[in-house]
N, C-alpha and C positions, 0 to 999 in steps of 0.2 A: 663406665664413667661417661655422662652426658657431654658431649660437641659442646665449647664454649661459645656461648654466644655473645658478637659484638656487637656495639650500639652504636651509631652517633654522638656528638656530644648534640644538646639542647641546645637552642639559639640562646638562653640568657647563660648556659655554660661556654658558648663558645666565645659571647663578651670576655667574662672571666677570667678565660684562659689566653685571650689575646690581651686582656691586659696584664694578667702575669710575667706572658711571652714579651713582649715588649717595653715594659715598663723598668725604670732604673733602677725601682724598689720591687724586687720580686717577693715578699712579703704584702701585697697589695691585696691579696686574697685571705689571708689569716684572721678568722676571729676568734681571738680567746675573753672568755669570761670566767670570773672566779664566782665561787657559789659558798656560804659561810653556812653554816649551823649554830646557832647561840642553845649548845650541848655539846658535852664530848660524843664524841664518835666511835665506834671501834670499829679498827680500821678494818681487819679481817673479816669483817660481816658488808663492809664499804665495798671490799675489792670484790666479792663475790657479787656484790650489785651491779658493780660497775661491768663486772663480766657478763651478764646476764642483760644487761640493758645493751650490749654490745652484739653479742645473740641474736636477740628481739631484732638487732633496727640490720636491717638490711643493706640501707646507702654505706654503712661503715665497708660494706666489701667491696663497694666502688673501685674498681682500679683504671687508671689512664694510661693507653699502650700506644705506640705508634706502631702502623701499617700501613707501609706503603708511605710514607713520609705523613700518613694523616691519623691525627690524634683521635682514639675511636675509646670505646669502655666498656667494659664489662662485670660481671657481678664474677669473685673471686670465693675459694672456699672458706669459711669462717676461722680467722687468727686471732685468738685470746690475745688482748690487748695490752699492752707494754705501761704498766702501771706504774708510774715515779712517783716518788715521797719525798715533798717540800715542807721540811722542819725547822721554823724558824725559830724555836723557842731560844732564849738567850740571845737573840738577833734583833734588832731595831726595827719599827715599820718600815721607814725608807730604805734600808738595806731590800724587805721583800719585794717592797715596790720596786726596786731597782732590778730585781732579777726575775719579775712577773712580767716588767716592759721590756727586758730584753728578749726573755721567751718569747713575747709578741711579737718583736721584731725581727722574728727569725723566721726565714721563710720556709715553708713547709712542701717537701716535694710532691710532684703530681706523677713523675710516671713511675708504675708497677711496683708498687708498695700504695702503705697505708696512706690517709691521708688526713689523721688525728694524732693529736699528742693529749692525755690523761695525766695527773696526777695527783694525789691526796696531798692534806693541803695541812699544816698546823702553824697557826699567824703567833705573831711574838704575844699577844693578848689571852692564848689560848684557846681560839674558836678553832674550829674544825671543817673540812670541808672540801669540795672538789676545784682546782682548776684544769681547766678544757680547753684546749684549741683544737680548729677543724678551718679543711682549706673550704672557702664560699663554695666551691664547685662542687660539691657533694652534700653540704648541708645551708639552709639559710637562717635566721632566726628564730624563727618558729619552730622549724626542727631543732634546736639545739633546745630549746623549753621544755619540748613533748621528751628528748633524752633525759636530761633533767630531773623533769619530773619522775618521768621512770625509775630511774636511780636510785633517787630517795624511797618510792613506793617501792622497790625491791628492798630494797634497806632494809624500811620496818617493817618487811614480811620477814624475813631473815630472822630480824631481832624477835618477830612476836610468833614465831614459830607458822605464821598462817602460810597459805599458798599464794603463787608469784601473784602478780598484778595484773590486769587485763594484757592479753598482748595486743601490740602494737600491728599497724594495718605496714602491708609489706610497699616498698619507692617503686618496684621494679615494673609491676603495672601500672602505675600514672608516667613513670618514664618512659615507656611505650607508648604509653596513649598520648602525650606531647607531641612524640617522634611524627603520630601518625597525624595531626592537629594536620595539617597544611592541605589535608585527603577529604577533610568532613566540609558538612556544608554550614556550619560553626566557621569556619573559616573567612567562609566567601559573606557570611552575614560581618563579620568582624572587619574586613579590607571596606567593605560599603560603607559602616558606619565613620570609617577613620575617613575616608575620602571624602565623604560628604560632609564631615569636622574640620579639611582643608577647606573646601571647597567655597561652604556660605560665610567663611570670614576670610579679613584682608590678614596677609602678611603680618606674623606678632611681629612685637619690638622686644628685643632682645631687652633684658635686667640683670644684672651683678648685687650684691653684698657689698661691692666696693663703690655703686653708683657710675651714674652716668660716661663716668671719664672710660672704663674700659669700652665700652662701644666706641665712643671716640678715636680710641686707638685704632679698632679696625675700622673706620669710617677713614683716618689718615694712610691708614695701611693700603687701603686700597682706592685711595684720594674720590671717593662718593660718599659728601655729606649728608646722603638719604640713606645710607644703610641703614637696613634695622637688625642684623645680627652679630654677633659677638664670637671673638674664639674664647674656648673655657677649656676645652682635651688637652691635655698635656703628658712626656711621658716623665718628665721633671714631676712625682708624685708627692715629695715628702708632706706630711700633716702630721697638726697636733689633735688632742680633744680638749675641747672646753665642756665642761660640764656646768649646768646650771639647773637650781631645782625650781619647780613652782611651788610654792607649801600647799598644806594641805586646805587653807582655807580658801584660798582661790578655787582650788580642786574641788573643794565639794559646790561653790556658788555654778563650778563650769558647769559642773554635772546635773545641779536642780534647772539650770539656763534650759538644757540640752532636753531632759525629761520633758520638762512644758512644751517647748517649741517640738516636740519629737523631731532632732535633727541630732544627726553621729557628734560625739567632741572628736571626732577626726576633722570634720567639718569644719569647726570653729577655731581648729588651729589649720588648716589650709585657708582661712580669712586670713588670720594672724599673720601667718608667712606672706602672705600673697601685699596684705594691709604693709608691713616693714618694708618690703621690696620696693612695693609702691611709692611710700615715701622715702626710701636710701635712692630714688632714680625718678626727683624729682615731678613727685606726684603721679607718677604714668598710671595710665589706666589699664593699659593691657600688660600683663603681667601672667610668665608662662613659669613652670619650675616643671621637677620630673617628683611623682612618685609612687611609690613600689605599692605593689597590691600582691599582699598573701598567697591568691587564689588555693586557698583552703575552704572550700564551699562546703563538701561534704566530710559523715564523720570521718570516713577512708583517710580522707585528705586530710584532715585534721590531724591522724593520730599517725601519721609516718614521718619518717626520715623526708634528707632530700631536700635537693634546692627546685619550690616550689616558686619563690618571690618575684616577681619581673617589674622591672620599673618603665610606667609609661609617661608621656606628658601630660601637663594637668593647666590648661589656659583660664581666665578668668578675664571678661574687660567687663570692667564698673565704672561707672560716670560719677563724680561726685556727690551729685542729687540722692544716690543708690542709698536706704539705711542698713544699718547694721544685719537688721533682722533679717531684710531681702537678700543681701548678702547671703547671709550663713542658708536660708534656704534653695537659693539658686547654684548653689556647691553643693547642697545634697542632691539634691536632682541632678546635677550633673554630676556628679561623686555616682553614685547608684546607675545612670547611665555607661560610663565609662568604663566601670566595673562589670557588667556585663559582656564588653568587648574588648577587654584587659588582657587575653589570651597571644595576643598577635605581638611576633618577636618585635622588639624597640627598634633592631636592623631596618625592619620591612617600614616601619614607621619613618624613619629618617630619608628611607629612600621615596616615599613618599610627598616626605613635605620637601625635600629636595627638590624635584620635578615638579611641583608646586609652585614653588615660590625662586625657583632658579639663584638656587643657595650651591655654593661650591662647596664642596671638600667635607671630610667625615667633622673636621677638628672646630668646625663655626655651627655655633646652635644658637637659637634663643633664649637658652637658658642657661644657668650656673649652680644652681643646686640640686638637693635632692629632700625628699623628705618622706621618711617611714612612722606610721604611729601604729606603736604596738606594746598598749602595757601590759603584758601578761603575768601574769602574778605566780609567785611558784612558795608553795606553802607545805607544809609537813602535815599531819590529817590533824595531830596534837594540838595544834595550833603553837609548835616552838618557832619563832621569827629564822628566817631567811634572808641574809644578805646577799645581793648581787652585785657584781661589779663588771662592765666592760672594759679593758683593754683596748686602748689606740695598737695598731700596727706600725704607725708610722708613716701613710703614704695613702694618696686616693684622687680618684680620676680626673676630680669637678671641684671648685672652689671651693664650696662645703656640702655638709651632709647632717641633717640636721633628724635625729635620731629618737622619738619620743617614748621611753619608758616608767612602766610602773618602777615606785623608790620603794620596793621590797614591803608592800603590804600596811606604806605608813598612815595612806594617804595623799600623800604626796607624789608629784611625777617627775623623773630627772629627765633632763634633756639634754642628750649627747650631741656636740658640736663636733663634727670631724671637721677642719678646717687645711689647706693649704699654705702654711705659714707664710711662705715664700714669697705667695700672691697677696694674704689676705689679714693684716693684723686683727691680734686679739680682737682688740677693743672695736675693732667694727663687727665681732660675731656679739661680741654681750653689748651692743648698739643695735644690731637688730633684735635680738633675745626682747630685752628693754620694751622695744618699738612693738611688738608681737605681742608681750602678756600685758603690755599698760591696753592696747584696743581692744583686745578681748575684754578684760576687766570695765573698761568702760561701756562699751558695748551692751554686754549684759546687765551693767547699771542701769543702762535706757539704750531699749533696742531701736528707739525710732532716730538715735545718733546720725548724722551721713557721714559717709567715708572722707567728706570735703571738712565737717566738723570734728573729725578723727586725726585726720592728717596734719588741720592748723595745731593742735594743740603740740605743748612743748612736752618734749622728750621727760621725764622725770628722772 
């Protein structure tokens, strides 16, 4: 029997797990999503999917051991996976939902065991279908899609008698190859680019969702009315989700917008976010927020397990003169820049603008959100509709979290609001939502808009 071998954990795992470890909501890592089929299912051709896409993905042997009082991992021998059966028929929606949010809310252990909960799924309406939880430190979103997908494509090989599905590319070599990230000179081209991103601009000014008043706070807090950053880290985690959709009709103008100009709709919603921020904090111009880059380059990368995602910071200063159009294309340019040097731990980043800009302590940043766009579509080859649905956990790091998904193949994009209740009322995330899809939308009515003729204009 092969010597086990242990690993490190990953700089965006060792985030993770120090905010597990520390956090008041140890559930702060759990994402469960539910997956629907508009068909019955038989379950017994499911489970053997599910088994088999458990096989295939590698990360699921993940296990987290301490040695030596330090949390290290390793790849474990493969355990057929502990399949439950949630049968709600004769049961009310809200009864499901009530016991799918508390699933979510339960946190999920990390040392020497598994670190997913499966179960098949039957709603009071009679759909069919998978729910999934999986702790972030082992899988991100994107893995949890390529699982997904598997499942079902194991499914209808099962059911149509064909052979399995492509396999899947193994975590255990890009987990290595992370480990060794700090050794290449990928590296040392990555710390230059971040420094010399400190370097040729002044000091950001910190933004909230809640506007100008939280800088405030820490400008009182530490009695200097020239502060420019904010506290946002807290280990008081608790959150809700607001969900909100954009239809489909917006959705297709974003998209002919995007084709013509050839520029990402990643792009045009980091306007959006950056444009609300902008005006919830008093027209500012410079405006920083943090977000996650897949780094799924290659097929490899694409079709494995594993938390590949890293979240970096994303700045923007625009002068009101600036139009809409210039806008969205000076985000792709720098969107596409940054993403090139996206590799480099968020730690190493912080310790950076730190000594920069002689900012104190982990828990003060310039920024208060986050922002992921990732619609990835997951479809049956029949073309039978697919429902998806995320799960709040209840708890999370940063003010909000603002989470862009495809709405199941409608057209249309839902957008997930993780929000901090405690710090952050409702009605100021669907006040920036608002603020977000009205400039977009105008924007693309007439790109030669400025962001100063964006900003006058009234809320709708």
């Amino acid at each position: 029997m092969p010597e086990t071998k242990y690993y490190d954990l990953t700089p965006s795992q060792k985030l993770m797990f120090y905010e597990q470890k520390f956090s008041t909501h140890r559930q702060i890592n759990n994402i469960f999503i539910l997956m629907l089929v508009e068909k019955k299912l038989d379950f017994d051709a499911l489970r053997s999917a599910i088994e088999e896409a458990y096989q295939q993905n590698d990360c699921f042997r993940l296990r987290i051991t301490k040695i030596e009082k330090t949390a290290r991992q390793y790849f474990a021998e493969y355990e057929k996976p502990d399949i439950g059966l949630l049968d709600f028929t004769g049961r009310t929606p809200k009864q499901m939902e009530n016991k799918l949010s508390r699933l979510a809310h339960t946190p999920i252990k990390i040392y020497d065991c598994p670190m997913t909960r499966v179960y098949m799924v039957r709603t009071p309406e009679g759909l069919d279908g998978i729910y999934f939880g999986v702790n972030h430190i082992i899988m991100d979103a994107w893995a949890i899609g390529v699982f997904l997908d598997y499942v079902m494509s194991a499914y209808e090989s099962v059911k149509c008698g064909s052979g399995s599905p492509r396999p899947l590319s193994p975590y255990e070599p890009l987990l290595q190859k992370e480990l060794e990230y700090t050794e290449t000179p990928q590296y040392q081209k990555d710390r230059e680019f971040w420094f010399n991103e400190f370097e040729h601009l002044p000091e950001p000014m910190f933004s909230h969702v809640n506007g100008r008043c939280e800088l405030e706070k820490n400008r009182k807090k530490y009695k200097n009315p020239d502060l420019r950053y904010g506290s946002i880290f807290t280990l008081r985690t608790a959150a809700r989700h607001e969900v909100l959709e954009i239809p489909k009709e917006h959705v297709d103008k974003i998209a002919a917008y995007c084709q013509q100009q050839r520029v990402s709709m990643q792009s045009v919603f980091m306007f959006g976010l950056r444009h609300a921020l902008s005006k919830l904090n008093e027209r500012q111009e410079d405006i920083t927020f943090m977000a996650t880059v897949a780094r799924r380059a290659t097929v490899s990368e694409k079709r494995a397990g594993g938390t590949r995602a890293q979240a970096t910071r994303f700045r923007t200063v625009f002068g009101e003169d600036c139009t809409f159009e210039q806008a969205c294309h000076e985000i792709a340019r720098y969107q596409t820049a940054f993403y090139r040097h996206a590799a480099i731990p968020m730690q190493e980043l912080m310790k950076m603008e730190r000594a920069r800009y002689n900012k104190p302590g982990m828990f003060n940043s310039y920024n208060a959100g986050l922002m992921t766009f990732q619609p990835m579509r997951l479809a049956l080859s029949d073309g039978t509709p697919m429902r998806t649905k995320w799960y709040c956990n209840g708890a999370f790091a940063m003010a909000f979290y603002l989470n862009i998904m495809d709405a199941d193949g409608t057209g249309a994009l839902q957008c997930y609001y993780e929000y901090q209740y405690k710090n952050v009322e409702r009605g100021r995330i669907r006040m920036m939502h608002n603020i977000m899809v009205q400039s977009i939308m105008a924007g693309i009515e007439n790109p030669s808009v400025t962001i100063g003729e964006l900003l006058d204009m009234p809320e709708a």
